[in-house]
DSSP file (Angstrom, degrees, kcal/mol; ACC not computed):
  #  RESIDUE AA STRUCTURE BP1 BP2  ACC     N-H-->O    O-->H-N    N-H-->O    O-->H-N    TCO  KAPPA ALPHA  PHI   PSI    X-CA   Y-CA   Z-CA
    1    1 A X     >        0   0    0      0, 0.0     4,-1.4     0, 0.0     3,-0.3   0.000 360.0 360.0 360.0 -55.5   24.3  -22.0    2.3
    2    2 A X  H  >  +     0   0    0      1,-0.2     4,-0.6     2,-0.2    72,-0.1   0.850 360.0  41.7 -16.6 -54.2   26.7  -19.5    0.6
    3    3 A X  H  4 S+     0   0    0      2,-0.1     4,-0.4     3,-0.1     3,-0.3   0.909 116.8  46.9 -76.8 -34.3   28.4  -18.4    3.7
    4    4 A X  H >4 S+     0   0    0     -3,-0.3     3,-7.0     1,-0.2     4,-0.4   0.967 100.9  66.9 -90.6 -74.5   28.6  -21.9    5.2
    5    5 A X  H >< S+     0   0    0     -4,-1.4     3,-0.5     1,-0.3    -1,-0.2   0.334  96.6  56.4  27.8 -68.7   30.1  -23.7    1.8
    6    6 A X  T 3X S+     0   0    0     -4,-0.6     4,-0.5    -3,-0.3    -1,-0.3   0.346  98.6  57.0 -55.1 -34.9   33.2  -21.9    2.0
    7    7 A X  H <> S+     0   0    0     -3,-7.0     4,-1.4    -4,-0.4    -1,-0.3   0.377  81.5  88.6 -96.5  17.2   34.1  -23.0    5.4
    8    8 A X  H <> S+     0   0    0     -3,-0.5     4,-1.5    -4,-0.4    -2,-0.2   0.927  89.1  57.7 -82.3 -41.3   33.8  -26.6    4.3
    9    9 A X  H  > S+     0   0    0      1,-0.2     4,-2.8     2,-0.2    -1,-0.2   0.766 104.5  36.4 -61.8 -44.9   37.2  -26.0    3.5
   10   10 A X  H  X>S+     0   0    0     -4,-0.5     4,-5.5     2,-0.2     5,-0.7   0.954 118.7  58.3 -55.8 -60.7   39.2  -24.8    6.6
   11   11 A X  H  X5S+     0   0    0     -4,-1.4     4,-5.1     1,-0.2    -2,-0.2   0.883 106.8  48.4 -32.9 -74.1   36.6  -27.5    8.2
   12   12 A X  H  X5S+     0   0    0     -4,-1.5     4,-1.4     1,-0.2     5,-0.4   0.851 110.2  50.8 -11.1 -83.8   38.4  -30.3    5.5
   13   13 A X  H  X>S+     0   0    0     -4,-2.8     5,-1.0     1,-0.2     4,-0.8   0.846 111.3  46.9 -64.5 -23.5   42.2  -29.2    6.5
   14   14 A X  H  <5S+     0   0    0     -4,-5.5    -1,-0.2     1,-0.2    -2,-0.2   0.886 114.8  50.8 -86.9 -29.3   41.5  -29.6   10.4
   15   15 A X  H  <<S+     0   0    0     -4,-5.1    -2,-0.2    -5,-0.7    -1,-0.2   0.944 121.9  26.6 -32.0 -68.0   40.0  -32.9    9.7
   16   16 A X  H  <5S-     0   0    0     -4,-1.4    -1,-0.2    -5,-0.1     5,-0.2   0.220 100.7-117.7-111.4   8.3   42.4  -34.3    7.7
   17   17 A X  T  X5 +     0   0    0     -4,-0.8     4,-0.7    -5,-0.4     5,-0.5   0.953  58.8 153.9  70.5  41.0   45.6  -32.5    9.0
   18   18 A X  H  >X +     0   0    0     -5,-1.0     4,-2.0     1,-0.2     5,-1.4   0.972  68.6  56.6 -72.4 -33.6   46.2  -31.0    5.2
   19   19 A X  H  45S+     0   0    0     -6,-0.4    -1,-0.2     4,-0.2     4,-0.2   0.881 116.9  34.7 -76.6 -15.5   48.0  -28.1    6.4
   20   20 A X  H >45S+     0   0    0     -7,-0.2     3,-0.6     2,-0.1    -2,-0.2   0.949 123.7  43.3 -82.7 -69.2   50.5  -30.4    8.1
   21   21 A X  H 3<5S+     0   0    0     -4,-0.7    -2,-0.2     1,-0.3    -3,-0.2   0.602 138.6   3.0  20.6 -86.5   50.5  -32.8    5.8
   22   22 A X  T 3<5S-     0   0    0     -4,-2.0    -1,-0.3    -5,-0.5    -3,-0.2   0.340 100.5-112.7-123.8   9.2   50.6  -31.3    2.5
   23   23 A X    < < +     0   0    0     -5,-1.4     2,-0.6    -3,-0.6    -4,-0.2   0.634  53.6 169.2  55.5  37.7   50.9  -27.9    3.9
   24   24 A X        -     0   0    0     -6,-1.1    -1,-0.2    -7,-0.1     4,-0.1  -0.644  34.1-114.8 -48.9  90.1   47.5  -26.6    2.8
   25   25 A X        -     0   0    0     -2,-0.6     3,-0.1     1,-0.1   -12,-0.1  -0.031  11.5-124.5 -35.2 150.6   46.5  -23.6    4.2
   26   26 A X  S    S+     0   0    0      1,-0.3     2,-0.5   -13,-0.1   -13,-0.2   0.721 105.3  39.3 -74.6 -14.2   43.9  -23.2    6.2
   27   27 A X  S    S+     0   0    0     57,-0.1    -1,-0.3   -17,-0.1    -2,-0.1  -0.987  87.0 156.7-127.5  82.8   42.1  -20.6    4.2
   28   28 A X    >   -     0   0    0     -2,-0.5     3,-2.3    -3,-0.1    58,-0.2  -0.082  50.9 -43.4-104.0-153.2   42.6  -21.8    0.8
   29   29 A X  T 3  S+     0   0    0      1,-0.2     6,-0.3     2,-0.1     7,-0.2   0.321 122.0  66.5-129.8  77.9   41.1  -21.4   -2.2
   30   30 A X  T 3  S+     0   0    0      1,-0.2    -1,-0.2   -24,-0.2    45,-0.1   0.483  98.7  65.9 -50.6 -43.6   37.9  -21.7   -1.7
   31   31 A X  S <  S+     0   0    0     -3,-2.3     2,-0.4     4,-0.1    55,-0.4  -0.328  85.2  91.3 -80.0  30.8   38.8  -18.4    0.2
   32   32 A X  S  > S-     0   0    0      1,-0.2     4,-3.2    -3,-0.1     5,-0.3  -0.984  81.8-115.8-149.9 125.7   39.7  -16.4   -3.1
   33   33 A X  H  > S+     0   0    0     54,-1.5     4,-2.5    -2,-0.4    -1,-0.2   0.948 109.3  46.0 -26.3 -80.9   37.5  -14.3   -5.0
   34   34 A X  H  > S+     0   0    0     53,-0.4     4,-1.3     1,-0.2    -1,-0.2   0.715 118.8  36.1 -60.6 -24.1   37.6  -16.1   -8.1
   35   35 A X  H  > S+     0   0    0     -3,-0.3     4,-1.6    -6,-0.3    -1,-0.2   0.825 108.8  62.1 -89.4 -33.4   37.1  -19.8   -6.8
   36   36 A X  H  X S+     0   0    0     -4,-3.2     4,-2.6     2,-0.2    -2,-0.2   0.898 103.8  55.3 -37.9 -48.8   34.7  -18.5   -4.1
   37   37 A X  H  X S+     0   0    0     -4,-2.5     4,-1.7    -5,-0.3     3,-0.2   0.944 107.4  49.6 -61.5 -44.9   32.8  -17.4   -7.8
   38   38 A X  H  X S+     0   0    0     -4,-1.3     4,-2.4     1,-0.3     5,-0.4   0.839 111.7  47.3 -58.7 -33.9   33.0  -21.3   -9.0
   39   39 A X  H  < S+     0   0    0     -4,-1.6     4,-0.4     1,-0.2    -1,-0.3   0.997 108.2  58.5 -60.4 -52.0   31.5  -22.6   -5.7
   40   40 A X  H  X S+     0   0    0     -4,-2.6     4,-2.2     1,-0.2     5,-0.3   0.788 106.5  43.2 -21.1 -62.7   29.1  -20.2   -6.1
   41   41 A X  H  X S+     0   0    0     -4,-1.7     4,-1.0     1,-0.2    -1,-0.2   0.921 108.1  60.2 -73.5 -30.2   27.9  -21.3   -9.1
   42   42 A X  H  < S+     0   0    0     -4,-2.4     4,-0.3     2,-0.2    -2,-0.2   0.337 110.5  38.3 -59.3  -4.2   28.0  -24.8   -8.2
   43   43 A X  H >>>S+     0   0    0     -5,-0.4     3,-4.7    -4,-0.4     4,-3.0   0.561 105.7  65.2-119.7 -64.5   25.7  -24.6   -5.5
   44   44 A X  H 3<5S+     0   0    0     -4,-2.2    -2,-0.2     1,-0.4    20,-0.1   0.854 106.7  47.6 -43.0 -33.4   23.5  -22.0   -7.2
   45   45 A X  T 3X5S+     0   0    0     -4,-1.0     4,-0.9    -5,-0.3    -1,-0.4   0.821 115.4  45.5 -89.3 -16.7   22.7  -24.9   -9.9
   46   46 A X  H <>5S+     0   0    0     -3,-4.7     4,-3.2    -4,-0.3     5,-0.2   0.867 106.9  53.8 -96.5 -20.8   22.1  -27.3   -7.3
   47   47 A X  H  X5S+     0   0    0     -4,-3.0     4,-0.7     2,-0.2     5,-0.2   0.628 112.8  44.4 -76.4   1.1   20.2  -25.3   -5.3
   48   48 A X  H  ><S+     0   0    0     -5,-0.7     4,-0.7     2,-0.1    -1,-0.2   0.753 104.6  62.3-116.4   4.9   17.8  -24.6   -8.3
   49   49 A X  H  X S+     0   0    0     -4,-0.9     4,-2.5     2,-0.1    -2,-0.2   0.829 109.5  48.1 -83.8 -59.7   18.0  -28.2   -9.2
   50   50 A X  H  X S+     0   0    0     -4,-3.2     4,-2.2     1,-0.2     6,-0.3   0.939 111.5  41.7 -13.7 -64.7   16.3  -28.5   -5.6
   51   51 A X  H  <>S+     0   0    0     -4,-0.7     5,-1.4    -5,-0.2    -1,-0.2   0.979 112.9  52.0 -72.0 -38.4   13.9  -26.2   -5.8
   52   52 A X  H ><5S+     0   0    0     -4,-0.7     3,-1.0    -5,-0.2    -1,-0.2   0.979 113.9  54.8 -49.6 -43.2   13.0  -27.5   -9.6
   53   53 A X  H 3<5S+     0   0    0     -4,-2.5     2,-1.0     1,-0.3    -2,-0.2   0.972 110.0  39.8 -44.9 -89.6   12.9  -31.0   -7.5
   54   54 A X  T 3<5S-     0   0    0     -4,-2.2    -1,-0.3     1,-0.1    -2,-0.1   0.197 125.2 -98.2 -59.9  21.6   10.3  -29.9   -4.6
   55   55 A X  T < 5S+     0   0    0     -3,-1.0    -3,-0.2    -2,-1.0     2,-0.2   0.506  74.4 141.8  81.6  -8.3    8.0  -27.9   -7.4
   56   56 A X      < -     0   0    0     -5,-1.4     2,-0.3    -6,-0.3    -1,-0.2  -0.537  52.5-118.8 -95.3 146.9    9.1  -24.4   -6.9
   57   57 A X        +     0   0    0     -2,-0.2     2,-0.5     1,-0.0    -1,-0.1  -0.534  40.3 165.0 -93.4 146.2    9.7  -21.9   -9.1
   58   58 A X        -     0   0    0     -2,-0.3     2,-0.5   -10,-0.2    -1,-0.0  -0.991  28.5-145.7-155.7 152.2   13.1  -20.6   -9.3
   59   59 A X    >>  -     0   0    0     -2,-0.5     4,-2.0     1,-0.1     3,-0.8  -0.909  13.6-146.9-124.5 123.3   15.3  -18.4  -11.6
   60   60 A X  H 3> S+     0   0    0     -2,-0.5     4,-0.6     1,-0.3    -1,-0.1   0.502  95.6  63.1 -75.2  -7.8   19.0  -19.2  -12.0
   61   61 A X  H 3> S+     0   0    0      2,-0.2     4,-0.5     3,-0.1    -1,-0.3   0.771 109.2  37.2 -95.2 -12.2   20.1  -15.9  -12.4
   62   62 A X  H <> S+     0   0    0     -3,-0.8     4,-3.5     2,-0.2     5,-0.2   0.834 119.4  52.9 -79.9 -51.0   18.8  -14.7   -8.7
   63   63 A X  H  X S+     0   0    0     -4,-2.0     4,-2.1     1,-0.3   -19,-0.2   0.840 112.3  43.5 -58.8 -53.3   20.0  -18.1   -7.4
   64   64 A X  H  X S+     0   0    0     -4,-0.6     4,-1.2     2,-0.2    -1,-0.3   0.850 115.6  47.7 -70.8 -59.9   23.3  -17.4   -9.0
   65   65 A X  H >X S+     0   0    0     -4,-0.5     4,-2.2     2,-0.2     3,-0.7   0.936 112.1  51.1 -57.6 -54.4   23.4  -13.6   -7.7
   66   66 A X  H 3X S+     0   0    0     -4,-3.5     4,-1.7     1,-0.3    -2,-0.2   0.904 111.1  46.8 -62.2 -40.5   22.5  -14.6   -4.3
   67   67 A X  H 3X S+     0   0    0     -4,-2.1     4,-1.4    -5,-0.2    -1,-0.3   0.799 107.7  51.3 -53.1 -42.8   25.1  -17.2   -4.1
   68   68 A X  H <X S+     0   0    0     -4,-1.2     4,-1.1    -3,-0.7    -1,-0.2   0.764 112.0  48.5-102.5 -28.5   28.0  -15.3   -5.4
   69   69 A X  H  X S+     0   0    0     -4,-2.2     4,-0.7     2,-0.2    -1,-0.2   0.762 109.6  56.7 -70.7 -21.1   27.3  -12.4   -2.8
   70   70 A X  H >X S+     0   0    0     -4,-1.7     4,-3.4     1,-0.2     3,-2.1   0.997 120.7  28.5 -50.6 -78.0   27.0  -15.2    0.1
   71   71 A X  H 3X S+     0   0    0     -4,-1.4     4,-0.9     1,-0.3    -2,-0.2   0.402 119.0  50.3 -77.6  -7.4   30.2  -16.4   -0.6
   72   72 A X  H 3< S+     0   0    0     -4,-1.1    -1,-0.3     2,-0.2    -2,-0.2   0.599 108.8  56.0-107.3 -25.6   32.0  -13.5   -2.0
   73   73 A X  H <X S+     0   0    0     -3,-2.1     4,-1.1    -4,-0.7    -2,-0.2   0.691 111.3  49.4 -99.8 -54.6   30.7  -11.5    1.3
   74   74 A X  H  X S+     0   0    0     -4,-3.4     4,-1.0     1,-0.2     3,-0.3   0.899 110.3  49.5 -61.3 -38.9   32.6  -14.6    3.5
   75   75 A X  H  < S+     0   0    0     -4,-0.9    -2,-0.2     1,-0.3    -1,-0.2   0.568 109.2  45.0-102.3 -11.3   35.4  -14.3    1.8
   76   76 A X  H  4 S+     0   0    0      2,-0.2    -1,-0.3    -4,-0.1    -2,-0.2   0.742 114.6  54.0 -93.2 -20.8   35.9  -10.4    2.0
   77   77 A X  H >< S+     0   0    0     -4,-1.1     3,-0.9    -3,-0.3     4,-0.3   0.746 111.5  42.5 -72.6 -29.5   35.0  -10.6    6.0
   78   78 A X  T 3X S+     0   0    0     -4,-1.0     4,-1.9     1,-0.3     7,-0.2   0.616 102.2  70.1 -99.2  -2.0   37.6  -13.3    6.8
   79   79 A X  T 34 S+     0   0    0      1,-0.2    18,-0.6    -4,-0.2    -1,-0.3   0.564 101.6  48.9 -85.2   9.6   40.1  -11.4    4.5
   80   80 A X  T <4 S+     0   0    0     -3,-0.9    18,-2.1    17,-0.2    -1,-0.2   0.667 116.0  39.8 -93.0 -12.3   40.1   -8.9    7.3
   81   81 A X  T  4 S+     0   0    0     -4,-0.3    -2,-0.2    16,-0.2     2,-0.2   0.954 105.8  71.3 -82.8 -48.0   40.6  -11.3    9.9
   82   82 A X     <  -     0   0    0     -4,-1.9     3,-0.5     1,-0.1    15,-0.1  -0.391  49.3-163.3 -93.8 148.7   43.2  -13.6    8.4
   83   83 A X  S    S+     0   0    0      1,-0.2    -1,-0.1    -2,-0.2    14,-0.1   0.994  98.5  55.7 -73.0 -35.6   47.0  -13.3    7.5
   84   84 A X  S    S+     0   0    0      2,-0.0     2,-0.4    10,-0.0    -1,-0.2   0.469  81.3 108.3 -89.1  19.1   46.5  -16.6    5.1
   85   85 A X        -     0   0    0     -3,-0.5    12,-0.1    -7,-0.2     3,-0.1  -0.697  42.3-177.5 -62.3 125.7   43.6  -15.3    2.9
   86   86 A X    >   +     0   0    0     -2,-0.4     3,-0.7   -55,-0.4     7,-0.1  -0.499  10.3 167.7-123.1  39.8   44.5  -14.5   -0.5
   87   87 A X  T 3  S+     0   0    0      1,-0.3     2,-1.7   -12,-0.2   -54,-1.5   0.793  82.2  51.8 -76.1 -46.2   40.8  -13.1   -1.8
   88   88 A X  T >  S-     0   0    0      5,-0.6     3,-1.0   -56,-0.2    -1,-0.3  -0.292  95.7-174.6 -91.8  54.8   42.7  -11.7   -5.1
   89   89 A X  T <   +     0   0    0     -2,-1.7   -55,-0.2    -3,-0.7     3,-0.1  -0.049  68.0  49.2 -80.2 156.6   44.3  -15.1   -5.8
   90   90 A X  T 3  S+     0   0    0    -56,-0.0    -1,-0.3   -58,-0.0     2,-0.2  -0.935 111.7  78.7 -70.3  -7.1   46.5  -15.7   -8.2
   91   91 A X  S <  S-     0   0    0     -3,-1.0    -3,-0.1     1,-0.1     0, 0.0  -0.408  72.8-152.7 -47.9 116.7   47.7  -12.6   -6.3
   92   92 A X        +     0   0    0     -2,-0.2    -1,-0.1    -5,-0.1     2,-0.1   0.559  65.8 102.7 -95.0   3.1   49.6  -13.1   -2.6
   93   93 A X        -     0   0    0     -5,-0.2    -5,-0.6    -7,-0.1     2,-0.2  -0.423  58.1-162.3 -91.4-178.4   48.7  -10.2   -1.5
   94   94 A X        +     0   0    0     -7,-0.1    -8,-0.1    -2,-0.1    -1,-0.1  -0.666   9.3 178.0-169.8  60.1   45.8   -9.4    1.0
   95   95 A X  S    S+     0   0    0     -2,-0.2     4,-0.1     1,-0.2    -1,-0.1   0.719  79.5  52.5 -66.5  -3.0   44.7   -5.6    0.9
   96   96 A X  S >  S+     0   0    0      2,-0.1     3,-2.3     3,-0.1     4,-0.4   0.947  80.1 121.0 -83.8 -62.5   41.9   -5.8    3.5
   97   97 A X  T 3  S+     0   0    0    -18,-0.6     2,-0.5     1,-0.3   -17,-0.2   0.386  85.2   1.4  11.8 117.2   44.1   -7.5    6.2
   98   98 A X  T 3  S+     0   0    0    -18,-2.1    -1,-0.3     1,-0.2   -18,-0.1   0.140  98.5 106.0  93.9 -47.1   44.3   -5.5    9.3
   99   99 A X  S <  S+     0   0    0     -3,-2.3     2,-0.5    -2,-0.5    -1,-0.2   0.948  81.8  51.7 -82.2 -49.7   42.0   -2.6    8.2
  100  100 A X  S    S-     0   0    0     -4,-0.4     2,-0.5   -20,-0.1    -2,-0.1  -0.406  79.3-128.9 -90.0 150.9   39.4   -4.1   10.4
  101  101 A X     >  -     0   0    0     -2,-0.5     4,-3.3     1,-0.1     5,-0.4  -0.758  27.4-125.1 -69.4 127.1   39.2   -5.2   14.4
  102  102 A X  H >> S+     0   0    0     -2,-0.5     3,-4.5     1,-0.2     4,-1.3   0.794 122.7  59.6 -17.6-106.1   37.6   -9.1   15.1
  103  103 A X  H 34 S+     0   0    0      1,-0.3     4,-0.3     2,-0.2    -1,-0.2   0.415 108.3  34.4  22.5 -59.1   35.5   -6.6   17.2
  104  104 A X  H 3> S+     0   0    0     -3,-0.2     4,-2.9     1,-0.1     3,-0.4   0.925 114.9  58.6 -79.6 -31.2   34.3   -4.6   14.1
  105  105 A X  H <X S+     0   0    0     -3,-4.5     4,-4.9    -4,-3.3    -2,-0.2   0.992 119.9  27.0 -52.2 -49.9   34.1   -7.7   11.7
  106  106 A X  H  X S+     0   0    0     -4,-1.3     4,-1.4    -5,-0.4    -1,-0.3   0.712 110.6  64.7 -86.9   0.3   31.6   -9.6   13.8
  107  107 A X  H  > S+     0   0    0     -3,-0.4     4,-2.1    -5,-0.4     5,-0.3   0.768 107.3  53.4 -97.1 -23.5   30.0   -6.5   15.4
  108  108 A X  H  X S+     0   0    0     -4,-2.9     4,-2.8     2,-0.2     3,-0.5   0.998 106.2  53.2 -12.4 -87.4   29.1   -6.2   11.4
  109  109 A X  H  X S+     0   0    0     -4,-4.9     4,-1.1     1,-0.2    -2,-0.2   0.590 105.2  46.9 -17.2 -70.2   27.9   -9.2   11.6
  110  110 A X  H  X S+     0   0    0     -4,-1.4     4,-3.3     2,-0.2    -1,-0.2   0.707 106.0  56.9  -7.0 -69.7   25.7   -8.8   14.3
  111  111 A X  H  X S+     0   0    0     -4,-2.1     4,-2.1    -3,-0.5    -2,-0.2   0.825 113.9  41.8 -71.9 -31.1   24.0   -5.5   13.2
  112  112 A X  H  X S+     0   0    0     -4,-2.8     4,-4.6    -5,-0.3    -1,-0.2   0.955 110.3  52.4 -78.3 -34.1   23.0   -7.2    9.8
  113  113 A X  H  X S+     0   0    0     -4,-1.1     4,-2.9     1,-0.2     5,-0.3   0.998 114.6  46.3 -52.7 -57.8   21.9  -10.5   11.2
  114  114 A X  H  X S+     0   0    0     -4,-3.3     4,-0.8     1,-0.2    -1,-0.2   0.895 117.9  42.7 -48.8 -37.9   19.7   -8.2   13.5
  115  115 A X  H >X S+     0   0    0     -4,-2.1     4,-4.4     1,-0.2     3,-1.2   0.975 115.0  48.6 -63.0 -42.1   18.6   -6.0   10.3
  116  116 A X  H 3X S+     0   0    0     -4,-4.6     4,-1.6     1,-0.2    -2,-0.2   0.847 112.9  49.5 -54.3 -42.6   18.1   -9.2    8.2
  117  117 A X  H 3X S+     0   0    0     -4,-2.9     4,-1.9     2,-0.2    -1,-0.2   0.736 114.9  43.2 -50.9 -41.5   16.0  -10.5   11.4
  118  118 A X  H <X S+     0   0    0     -3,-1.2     4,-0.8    -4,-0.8    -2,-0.2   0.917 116.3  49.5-113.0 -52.4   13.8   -7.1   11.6
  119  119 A X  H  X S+     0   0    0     -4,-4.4     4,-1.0     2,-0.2     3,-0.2   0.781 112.3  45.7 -65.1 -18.1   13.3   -7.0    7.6
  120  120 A X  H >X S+     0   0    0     -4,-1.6     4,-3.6    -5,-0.2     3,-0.7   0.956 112.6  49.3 -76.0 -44.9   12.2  -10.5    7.3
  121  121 A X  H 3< S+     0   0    0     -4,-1.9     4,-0.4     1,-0.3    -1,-0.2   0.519 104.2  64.3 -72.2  -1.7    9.8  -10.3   10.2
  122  122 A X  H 3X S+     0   0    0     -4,-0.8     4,-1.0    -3,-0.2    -1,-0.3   0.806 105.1  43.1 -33.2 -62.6    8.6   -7.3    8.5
  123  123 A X  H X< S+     0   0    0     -4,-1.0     3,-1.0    -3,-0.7    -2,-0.2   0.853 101.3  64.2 -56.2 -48.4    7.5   -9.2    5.8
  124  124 A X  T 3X S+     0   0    0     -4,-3.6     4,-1.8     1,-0.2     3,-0.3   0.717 104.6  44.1 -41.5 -35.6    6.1  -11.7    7.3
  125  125 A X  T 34 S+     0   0    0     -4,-0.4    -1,-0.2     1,-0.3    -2,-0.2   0.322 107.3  62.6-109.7   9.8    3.5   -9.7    8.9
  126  126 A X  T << S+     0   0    0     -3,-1.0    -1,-0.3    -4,-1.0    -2,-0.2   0.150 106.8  43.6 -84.6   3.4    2.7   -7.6    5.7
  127  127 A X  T  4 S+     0   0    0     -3,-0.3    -2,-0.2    -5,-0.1    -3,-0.1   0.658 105.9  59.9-116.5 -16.6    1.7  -10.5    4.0
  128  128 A X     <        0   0    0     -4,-1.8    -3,-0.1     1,-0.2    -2,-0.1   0.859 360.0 360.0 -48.0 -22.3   -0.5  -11.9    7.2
  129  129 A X              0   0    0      0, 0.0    -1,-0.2     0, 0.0    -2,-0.1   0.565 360.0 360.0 -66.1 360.0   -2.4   -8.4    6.7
């Protein structure tokens, strides 16, 4: 939910034409360290009003952690990709830029989904033993 969150925004400006419009980047900020944190937290309280909701026990400070590495994680991957990311906002600069390939960013990607894939199913089948 972390990762995805964050792209509501870009989603938003092609929607509603903001970047012509009011000349909203597409990568705004949402896309910035420090507002990335506020989303963060905002979802991390609603996702633990959820889980309080459906009976489950849940701790706001994991909820909280996990959340702010989701989104903080998106926003340092697309700062390699994109010229209008601004991840040290009020700051216009954008030291990551460049440093990476598409190529490397998403082949990242890739290699974690696949780890994330290989540790969960790990788990799974230590607690069916």
């Amino acid at each position: 939910m972390a990762n995805i969150v964050v792209d509501l925004e870009p989603f938003l400006v092609m929607v509603f034409d903001l970047d012509v419009r009011w000349e909203y980047p597409l990568h705004g900020y949402l896309h910035t360290l420090p507002f990335g944190a506020v989303v963060a937290l905002a979802l991390a309280w609603c996702m633990s009003l959820v889980y309080r909701y459906l009976g489950k026990p849940a701790e706001f400070r994991r909820i909280a952690v996990t959340a702010l590495l989701g989104v903080w994680l998106h926003v340092i991957l697309d700062s390699f990709l994109y010229t209008d990311i601004r991840p040290l906002f009020p700051s216009d600069w954008n030291p990551l830029y460049g440093l990476l390939s598409t190529l490397e960013v998403y082949s990242f990607c890739v290699l974690v989904f696949l780890v994330g894939v290989l540790l969960y199913l790990s788990r799974k089948f230590r607690t069916l033993s």
